[in-house]
C-alpha positions in Angstrom: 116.6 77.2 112.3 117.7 73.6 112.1 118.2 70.5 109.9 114.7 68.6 109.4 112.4 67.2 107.2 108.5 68.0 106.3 106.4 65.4 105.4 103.5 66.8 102.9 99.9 64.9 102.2 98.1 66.2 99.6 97.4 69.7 100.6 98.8 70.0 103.7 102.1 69.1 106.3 101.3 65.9 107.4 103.6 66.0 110.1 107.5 68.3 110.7 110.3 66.5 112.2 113.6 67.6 113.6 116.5 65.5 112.0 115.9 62.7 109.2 112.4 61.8 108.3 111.4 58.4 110.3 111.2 55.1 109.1 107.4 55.0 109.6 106.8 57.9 107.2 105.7 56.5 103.7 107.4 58.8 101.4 106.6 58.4 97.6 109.3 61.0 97.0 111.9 62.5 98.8 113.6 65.4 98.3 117.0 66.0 98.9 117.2 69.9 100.7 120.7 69.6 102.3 122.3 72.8 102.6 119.4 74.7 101.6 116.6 76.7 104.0 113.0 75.3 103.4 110.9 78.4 104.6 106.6 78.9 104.8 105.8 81.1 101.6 105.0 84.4 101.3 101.9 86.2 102.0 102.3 89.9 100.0 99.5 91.9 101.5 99.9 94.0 98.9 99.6 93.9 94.9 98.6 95.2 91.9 98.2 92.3 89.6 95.9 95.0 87.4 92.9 92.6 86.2 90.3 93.3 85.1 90.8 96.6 82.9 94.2 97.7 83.0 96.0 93.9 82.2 98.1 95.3 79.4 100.7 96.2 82.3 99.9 92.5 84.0 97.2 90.0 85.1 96.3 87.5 87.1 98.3 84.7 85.6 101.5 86.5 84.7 101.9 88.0 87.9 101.1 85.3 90.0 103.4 83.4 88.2 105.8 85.8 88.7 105.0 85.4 92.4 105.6 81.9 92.9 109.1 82.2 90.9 109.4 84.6 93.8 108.8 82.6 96.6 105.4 84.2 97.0 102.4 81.6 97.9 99.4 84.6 98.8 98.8 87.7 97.8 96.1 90.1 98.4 95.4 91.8 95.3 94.2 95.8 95.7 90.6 97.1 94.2 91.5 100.0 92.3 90.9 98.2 88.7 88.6 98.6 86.1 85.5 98.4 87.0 87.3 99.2 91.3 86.1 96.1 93.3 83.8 98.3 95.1 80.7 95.6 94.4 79.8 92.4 95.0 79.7 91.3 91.7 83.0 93.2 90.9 85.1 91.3 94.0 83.5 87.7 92.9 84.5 88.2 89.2 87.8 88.6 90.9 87.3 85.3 93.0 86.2 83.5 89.7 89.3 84.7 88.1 92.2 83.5 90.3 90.3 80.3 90.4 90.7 79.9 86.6 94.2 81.1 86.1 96.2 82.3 89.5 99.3 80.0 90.4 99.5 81.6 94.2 96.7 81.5 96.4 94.9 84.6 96.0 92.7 86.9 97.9 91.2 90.4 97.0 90.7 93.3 99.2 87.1 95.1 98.8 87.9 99.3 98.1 85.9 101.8 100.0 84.2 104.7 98.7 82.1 107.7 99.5 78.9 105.8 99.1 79.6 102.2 99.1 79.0 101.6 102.4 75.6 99.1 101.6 77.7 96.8 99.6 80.3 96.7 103.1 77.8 95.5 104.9 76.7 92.4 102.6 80.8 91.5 102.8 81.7 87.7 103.8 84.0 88.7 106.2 85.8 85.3 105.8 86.2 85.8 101.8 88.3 89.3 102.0 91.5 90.4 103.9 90.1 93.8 104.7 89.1 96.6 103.5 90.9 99.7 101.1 90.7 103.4 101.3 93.0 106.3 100.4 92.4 108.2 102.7 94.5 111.2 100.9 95.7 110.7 97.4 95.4 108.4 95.0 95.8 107.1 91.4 93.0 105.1 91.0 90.4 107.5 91.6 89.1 105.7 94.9 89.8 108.8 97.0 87.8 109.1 100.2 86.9 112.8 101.0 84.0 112.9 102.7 84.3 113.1 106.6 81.0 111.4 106.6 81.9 108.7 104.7 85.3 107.7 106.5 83.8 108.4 110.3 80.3 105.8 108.5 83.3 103.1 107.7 85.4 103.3 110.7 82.9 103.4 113.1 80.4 100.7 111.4 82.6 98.1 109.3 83.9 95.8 111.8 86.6 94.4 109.9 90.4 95.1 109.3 90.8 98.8 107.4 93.6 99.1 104.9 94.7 102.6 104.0 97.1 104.6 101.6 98.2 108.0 103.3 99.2 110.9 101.8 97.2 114.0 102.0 96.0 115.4 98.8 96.4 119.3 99.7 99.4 119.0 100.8 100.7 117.4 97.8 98.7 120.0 95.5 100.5 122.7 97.1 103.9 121.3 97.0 103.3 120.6 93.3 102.3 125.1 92.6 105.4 125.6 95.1 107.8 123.5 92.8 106.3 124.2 89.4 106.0 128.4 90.1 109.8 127.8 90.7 111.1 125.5 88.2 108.5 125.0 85.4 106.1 122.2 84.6 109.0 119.8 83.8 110.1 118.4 86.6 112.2 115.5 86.7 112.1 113.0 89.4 114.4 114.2 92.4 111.1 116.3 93.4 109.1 113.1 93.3 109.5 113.3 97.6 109.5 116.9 97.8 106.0 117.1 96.2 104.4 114.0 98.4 106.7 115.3 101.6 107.3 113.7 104.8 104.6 116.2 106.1 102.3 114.8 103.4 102.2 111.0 104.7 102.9 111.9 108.2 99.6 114.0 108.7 97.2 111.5 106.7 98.6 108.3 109.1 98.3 110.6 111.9 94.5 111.5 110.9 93.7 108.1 110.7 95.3 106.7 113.5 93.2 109.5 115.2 90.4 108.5 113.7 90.8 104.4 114.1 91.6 105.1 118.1 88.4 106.9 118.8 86.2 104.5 117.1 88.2 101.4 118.0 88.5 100.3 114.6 91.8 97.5 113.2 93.9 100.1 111.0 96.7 98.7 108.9 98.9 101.6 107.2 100.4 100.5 103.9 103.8 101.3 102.7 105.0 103.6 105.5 108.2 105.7 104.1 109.2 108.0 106.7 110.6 107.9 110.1 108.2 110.1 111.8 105.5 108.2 110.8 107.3 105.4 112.9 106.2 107.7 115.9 102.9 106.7 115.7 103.4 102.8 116.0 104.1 100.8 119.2 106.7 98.1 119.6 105.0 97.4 123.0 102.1 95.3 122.4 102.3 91.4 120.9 100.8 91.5 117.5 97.5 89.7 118.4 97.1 92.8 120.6 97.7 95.4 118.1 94.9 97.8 116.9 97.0 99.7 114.7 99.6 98.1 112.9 102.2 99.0 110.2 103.6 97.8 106.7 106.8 98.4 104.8 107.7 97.6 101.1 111.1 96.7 100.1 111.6 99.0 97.9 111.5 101.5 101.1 114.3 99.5 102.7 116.4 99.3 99.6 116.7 102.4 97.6 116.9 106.0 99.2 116.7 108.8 97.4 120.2 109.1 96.2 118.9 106.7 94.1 116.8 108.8 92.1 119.9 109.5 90.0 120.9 106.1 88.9 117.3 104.2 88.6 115.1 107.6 87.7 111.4 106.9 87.3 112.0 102.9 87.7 112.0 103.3 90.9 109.1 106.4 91.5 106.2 105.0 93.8 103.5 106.3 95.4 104.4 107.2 98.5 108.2 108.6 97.5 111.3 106.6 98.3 112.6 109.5 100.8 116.0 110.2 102.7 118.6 107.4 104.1 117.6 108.1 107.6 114.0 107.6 106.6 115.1 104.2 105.2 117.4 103.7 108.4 114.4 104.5 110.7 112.1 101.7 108.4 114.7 99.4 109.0 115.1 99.7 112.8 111.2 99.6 113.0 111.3 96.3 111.5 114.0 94.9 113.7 111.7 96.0 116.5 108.7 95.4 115.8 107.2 98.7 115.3 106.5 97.5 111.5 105.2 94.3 111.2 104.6 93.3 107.8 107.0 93.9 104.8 105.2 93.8 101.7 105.9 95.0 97.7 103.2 97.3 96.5 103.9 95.1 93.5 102.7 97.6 91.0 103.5 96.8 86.8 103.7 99.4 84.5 104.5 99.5 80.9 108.2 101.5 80.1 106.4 103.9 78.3 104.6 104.5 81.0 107.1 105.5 82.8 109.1 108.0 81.0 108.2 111.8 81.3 108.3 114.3 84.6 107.7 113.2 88.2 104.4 114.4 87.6 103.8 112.5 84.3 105.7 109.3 84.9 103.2 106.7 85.9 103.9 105.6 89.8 104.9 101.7 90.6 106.9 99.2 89.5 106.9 95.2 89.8 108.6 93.5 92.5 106.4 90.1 93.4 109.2 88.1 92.0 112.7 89.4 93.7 111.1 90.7 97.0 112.1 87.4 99.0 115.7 87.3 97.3 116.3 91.3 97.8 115.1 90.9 101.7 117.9 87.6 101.7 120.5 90.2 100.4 119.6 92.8 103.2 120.7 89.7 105.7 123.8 89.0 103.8 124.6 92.4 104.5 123.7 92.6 108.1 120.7 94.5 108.0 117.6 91.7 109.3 117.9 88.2 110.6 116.7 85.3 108.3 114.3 85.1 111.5 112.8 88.6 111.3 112.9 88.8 107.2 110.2 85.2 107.5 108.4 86.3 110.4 107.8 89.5 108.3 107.2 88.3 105.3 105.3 84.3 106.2 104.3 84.4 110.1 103.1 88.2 110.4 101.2 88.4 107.7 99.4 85.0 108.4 98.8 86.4 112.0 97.6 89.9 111.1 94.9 88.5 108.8 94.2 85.6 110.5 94.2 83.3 107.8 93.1 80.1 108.1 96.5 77.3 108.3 99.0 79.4 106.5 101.8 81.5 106.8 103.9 78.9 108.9 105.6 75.1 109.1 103.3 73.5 111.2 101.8 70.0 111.4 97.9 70.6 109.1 98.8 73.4 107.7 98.8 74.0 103.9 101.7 73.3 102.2 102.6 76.4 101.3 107.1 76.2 101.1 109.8 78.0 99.5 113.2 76.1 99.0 116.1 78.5 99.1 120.0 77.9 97.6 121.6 80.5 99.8 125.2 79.6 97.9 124.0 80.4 94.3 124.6 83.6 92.7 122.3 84.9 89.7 122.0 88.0 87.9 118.9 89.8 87.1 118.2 90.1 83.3 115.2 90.5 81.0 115.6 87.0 80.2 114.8 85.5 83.4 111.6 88.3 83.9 108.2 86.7 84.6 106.3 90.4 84.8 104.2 90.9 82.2 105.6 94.5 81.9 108.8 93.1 80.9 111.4 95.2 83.2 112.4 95.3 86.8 114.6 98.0 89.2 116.9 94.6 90.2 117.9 94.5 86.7 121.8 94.0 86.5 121.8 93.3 90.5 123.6 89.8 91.3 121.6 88.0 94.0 123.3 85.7 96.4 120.0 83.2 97.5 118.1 81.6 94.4 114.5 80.2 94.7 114.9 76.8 93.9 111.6 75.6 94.4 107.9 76.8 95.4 105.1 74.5 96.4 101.6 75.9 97.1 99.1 74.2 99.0 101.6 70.9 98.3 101.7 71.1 94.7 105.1 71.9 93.2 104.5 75.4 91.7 107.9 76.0 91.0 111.2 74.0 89.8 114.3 75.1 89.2 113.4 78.1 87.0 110.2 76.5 85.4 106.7 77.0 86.5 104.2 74.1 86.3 101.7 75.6 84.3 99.2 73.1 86.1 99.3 74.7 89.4 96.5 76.8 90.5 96.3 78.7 93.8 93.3 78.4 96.4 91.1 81.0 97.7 92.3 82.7 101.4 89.8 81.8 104.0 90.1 84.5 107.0 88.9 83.5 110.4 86.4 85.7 112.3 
């Protein structure tokens, strides 16, 4: 960290320079940023911005909108829509529309299935962060049971494998344990009894099995317990990593005990489990077990969220307070500002290999976040940007405020105003 100036042209950072900008550098306007942390954006691995088919919870537009209020620049959007991006023509309908409407640069991760495994092969590598399975349960109907199947993917895709882990028997036979005992109705403190420790720990371990005997580049999304923390190394630089870990905020910030203030607002898929388990995520991120923390940004309606733990839908939005809520975990001595931007901005860009983003470097796209980190705001319905209309921060005072977001050098966000004008670029990978 230190006082400097960037110097943007067009696109991208024409040049970075420690102290005042130089005489020589022909600024048509200059920004004042003293006293406040200019940062690379974003890159959320990890979101649900729910278009095509289910974009009465969000879209494309509101969501990345939201992201950019939020400091987020990238996101990789999730395939489990209607119709799943499990085709070619299904993932570039998806490329068409963030080019029509998506503020953030946008990117779109190609979903697995039992017999989709033609359509993998015809994959531009360069055009998709990876690809998606559930390898155990899932929502959106994407689940991959065949042994078959997942050995045919590992063994032959060649590119980065994304997977949600929770084992599907296990859960079933938590849910007949907990309903013989206590009845259909159950509210949500059973949410992380029914998908258990045991539940996510023995899908990551089966995969992590399964990615180390065929060699394959396994990413495990939103890991939520501490034993699962076993099965990650802090070891190895990151470039060297086959098997590598993310975390959502949501996992670091609420624990269980939390179930009884927040209810279903804060029920996602996998549970938010005990306060060592959060303790243990956090540690892992300070040493670099876990090396990306994302948001499983997920929108749903209220409505869709009242009922059971086994009715109540699972998700909840987060794109736009997931920078400010990590800020508040340094205020309070939990992460550097160092680790929270290498998580959130450099990792990312690393794992992935994007193509010039994900850091402040001299010809690479201008993707920047100015931060106030003396300026205290509240959450409130008001100031909401998710389509959905609600958010689990609501009533939480922040002590950073986004003050502005450029993406790819155009000024995305001002000062609580989005430029409606903006639109994001497609993510180019390199391979």
């Amino acid at each position: 960290m230190y006082a400097g100036a960037v110097w943007i042209e067009g696109s991208f950072i024409r040049d970075v320079f420690e102290g005042d900008i130089p005489a020589e550098a022909e600024a048509g306007e200059v920004i004042d940023a003293k006293g406040k942390y200019l940062i690379p954006g974003v890159i959320d691995d990890q979101v649900h911005f729910r278009d095509p088919g289910l974009t009465h919870k969000g879209d494309i537009e509101t969501e990345s909108r939201a992201a950019v209020a939020g400091g987020v620049t990238t996101f990789m959007d999730m395939p489990n829509t209607k119709p799943q991006t499990v085709t070619s023509e299904a993932l570039n309908n998806k490329l068409k529309r963030g080019a029509e409407v998506s503020a953030a640069n946008y990117s779109f991760f190609f979903g697995g299935t039992n017999d989709n495994m033609d359509e993998i092969r015809k994959l531009d590598k360069s055009r998709v962060p990876g690809l998606k399975l559930f390898l155990g349960s899932s929502t959106g109907n994407m689940l991959i049971d065949r042994k078959e199947s997942l050995e045919k993917i590992f063994g032959e895709a060649d590119m980065l494998i994304a997977v949600h882990t929770e084992k599907e028997d296990i859960i079933q036979r938590n849910i007949q344990y907990y309903t013989h005992l206590y009845g259909e109705d159950l509210d949500i403190s059973f949410h992380p009894k029914i998908r258990s420790e045991e539940a996510c720990y023995a899908s990551s371990a089966e995969a992590v099995e399964l990615a180390v005997r065929l060699n394959t580049r396994l990413h495990l999304l939103h890991l939520s317990t501490a034993r699962e923390m076993t099965l990650l190394s802090a070891s190895l630089p990151l470039k060297e990593k086959k098997i590598t870990g993310e975390v959502c905020v949501h996992h670091l910030w609420f624990a269980e005990e939390d179930y009884a203030r927040f209810g279903n607002r804060i029920k996602w898929n996998p549970a938010i489990k005990t306060p060592n388990d959060r303790t243990a995520l956090r540690n892992a991120v300070n040493s670099d077990k876990l090396d990306i923390i994302a948001t499983d940004h997920a929108p749903h309606l209220p409505v869709e969220k009242e009922g059971s733990c086994l009715k109540a839908a699972s998700g909840g939005p987060l794109v736009q307070h997931s920078l400010v809520a990590m800020l508040e975990m340094v205020s309070q001595g939990h992460f550097t500002y160092e680790k929270v931007i290498d998580k959130m901005a450099h990792s990312p860009a690393e794992l992935f290999r994007i193509d010039r983003r994900g850091y402040i470097r001299r010809g690479y796209y201008a993707d920047l976040v100015l931060i106030d980190p003396q300026s205290q705001w509240t959450v409130d319905k008001d100031n909401l940007l998710y389509k959905c209309g609600w958010s689990p921060f609501e009533g939480f005072t922040f002590g950073h405020k986004i003050r502005k977001t450029f993406v790819n050098g155009q000024e995305a966000y001002s000062e609580d105003k989005i430029n409606p004008a903006v639109r994001g670029m497609e993510v180019k990978y390199l391979y």
